[in-house]
N, C-alpha and C positions, 0 to 999 in steps of 0.2 A: 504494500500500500504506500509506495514512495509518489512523492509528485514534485514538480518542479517547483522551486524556493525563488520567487520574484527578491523578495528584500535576502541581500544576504550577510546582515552581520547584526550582530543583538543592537549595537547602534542605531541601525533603522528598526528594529523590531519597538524599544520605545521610543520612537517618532512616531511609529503606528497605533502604537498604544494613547500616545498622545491624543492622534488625530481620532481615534474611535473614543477616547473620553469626551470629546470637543463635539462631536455631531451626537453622542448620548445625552450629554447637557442641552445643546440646542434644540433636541427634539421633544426630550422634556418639557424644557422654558414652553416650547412651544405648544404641547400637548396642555399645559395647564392654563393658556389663552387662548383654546381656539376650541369651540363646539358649536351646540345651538345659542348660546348665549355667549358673545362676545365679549369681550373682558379682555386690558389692555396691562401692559405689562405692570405697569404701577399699580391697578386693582390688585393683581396677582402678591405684589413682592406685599402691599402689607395685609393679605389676607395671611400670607403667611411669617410676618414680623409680629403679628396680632395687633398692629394699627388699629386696624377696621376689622375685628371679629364678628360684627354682631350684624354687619350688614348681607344681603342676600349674595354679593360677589362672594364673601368671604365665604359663607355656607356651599356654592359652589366649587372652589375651588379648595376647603378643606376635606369638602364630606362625597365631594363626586369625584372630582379631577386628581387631588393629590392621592387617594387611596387606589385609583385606576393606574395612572404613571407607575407609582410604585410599584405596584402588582405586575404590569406589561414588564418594566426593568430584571425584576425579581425571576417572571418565568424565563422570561429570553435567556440570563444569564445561564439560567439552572438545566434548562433544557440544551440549550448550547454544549456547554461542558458535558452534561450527561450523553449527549450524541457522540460527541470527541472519544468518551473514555470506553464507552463502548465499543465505537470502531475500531479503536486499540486493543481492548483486550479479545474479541471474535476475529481479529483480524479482516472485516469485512468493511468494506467503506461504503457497501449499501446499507448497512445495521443504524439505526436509530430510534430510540424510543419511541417513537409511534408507530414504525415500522415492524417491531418487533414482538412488541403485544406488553410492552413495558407501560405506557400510557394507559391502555387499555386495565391492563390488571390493579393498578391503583383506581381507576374508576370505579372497577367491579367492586373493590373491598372497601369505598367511600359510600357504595350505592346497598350493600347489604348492612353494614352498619347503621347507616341511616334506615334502614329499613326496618331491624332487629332493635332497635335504642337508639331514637332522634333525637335526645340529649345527649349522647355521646359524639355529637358533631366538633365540638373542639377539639376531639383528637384527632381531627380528619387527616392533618399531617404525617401522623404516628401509624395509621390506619392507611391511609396510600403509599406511605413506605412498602409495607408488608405485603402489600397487593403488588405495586412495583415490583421489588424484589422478587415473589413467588416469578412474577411473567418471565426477566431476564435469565432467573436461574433455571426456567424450566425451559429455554430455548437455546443457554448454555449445555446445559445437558444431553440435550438435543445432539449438538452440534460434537460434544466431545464421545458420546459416545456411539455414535452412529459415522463420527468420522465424513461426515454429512461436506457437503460440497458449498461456497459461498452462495450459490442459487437457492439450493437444497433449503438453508438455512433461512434465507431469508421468506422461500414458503412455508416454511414451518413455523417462525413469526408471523405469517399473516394469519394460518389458520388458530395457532394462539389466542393472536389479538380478534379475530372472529368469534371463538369460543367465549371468550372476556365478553366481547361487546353481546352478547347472548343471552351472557348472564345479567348484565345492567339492564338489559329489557327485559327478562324474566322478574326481576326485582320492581323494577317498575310498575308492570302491568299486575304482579300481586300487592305491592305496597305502593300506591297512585303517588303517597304527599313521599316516598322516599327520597326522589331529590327534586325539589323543587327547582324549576325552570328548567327540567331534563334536556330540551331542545338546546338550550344555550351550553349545558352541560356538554352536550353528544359532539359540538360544534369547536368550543371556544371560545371564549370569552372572557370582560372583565366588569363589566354588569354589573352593578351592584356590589361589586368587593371593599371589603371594609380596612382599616388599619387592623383592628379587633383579629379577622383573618389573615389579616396578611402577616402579625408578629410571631407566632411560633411555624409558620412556615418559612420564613425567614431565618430564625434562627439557627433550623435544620438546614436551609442550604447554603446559608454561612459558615458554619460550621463543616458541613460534608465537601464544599470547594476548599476550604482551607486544609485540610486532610487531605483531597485528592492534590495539591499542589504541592503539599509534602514529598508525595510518593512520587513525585515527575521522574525522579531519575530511574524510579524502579518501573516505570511505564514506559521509558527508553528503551531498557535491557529486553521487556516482554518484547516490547516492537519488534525487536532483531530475531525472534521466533522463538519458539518454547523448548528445543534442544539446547542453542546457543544460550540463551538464558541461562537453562539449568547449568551448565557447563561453566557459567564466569559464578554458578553459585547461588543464585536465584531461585527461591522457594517459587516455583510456578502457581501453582494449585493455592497454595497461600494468597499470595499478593492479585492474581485474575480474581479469587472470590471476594476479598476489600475492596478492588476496585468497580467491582461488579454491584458491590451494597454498595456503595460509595453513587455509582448510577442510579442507581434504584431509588436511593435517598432525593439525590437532586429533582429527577422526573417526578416521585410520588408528593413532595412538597409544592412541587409546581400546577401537579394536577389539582391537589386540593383546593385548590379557589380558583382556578383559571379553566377546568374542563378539561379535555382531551383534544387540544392543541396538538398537530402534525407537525411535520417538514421542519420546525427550526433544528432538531439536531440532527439534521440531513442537510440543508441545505451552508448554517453556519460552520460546521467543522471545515468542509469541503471548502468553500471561498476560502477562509484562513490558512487553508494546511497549501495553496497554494500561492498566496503572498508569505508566507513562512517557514515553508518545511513541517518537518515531521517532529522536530523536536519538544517534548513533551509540554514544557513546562509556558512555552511559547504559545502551545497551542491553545491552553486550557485559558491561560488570561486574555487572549485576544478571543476567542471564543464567546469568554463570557462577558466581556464587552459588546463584541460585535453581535450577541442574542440579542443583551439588552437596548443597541439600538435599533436591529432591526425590527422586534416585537413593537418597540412604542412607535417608529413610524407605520410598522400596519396599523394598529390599532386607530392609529393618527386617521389614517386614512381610510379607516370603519366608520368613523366617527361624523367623516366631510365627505366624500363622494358622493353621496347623494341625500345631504343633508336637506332638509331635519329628520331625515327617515335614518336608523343605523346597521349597519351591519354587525353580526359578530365577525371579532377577528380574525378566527379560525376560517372561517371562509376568504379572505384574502390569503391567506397562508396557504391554503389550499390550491388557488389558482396558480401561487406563486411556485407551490412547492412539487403539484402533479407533473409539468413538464420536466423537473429539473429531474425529478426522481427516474423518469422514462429516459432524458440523456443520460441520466448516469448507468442506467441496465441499458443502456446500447453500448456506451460505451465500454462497459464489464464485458460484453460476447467475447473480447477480442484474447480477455483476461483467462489464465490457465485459471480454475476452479477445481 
């Protein structure tokens, strides 16, 4: 899974880094003045200096705008880096959480929880981890012991993620109120997300990128292939299954408030590992940059194409992410599997 390195020296890697903080911020700034209510950058800055708290700007862009941006930033990030560490450790550059039934499996285990104990919603984070996790490892397992081929594999994450999505509408059609706004759910979104929701999910993918950025050099060594690895000394089987929770964490804190979100950790690994390389620890920070700003500009762009009507996100992401996913399996035929 090697590809060509446009910037080639960590010099320019934080120039990039730079430049993807620079258009994260501005897309921000700009997702927190621009909806169906118009609102100018000085409304913005002292709704949020608490200038002007009490007024209807402020209420906008505390309780709609700012907990929306955050939440866009938060998945992109999360999902980003979860698609990178996967592609690493399957060795597959079509593999990505939604692709693999990783999205999917934390939905499932937010949508029976909710179903089985609807006060038990604040654990949603802790709950779409376990679901996460279950999909990845059961399509890792797949893959190691079946010896399974990068095609192979990636249909055996789809029928996964089918089975997953099965069971959410099993759960459904028995428990109607178990997730409320199911369609937004199925699609993506950020609707209604709160700060309330967005802090322990946060916390888990703060935490589980700082962990995974630890490990960069031991996701190097995996790179270089699972003999080779072992051979400089590399607990294989160890460090794939960390890195593998390590995904699982990021995607199922992402799913908990944002849905089942597609293509960002398919289409962001892929753009960065070719202005980059393959080097681990490059990848994972510009990654989770470049989620977070690609997410808030679709969102941005949910929000205004055909305003005052909105899209969920996930349908932009979809347009965006359906072609890129079909160039990239043309472009794999040519690849030994």
């Amino acid at each position: 899974m090697r590809s060509l390195r446009i910037f080639s020296t960590r010099h320019s890697d934080g120039i990039l880094w730079v430049g993807l903080c620079v258009l994260t911020l501005a897309a921000a700034a700009l997702s927190l003045w621009t909806g169906a209510v118009k609102l100018g950058p000085a409304q913005v800055f002292d709704a949020l200096t608490g200038r002007d708290a009490a007024s209807t700007a402020a209420r906008i862009v505390l309780y709609s705008r700012l907990p929306r941006t955050c939440g866009a930033m938060l998945a992109g990030a999360a999902l980003a880096v979860s698609g990178s560490v996967i592609q690493t450790v399957l060795d597959n550059p079509l593999a990505s959480p939604g692709v693999i039934g990783v999205n999917s499996g934390a939905g499932l285990a937010v949508a029976l929880v909710c179903a089985a104990a609807p006060l038990a919603q604040r654990y949603a984070p802790l709950v779409a981890f376990g679901g996460a996790l279950a999909g990845v490892l059961l399509v890792a397992g797949l893959s190691r012991h079946t010896g399974a081929s990068r095609m192979t594999v990636i249909l055996a994450g789809v029928a996964v993620s089918a089975l997953f999505s099965a069971g959410i509408d099993t759960a459904v059609t028995l428990v109607p109120d178990a997730l409320s706004g199911v369609t937004d759910f199925r699609i993506g979104g950020f609707t209604g997300v709160t700060m309330a929701q967005l802090a322990p999910a946060a916390g888990l993918i703060f935490v589980s990128l700082g962990v995974a950025l630890s490990l960069s050099q031991q996701m190097d060594i995996l790179a270089l292939g699972s003999d080779t690895a072992q051979s400089l000394g590399l607990s294989v089987r160890s460090v794939r299954f960390i890195l593998l929770v390590l995904a699982a964490a990021l995607a199922g804190a992402a799913v908990s408030f944002c849905g089942l979100m597609s293509f960002v950790g398919l289409i962001v690994p892929h753009t960065m590992r070719r202005l980059l390389g393959e080097r681990s620890f490059s990848l994972m920070v510009s990654s989770a940059l470049g989620g977070a700003f690609f997410v808030t500009v679709c969102d941005l762009l949910a929000r205004v194409l055909f305003s005052p009507f909105e899209l969920p996100v996930g349908i932009i992401l979809a347009f965006a992410g359906a072609p890129f996913f079909l160039w990239l399996l043309f472009k794999q035929r040519g690849v030994r599997t």
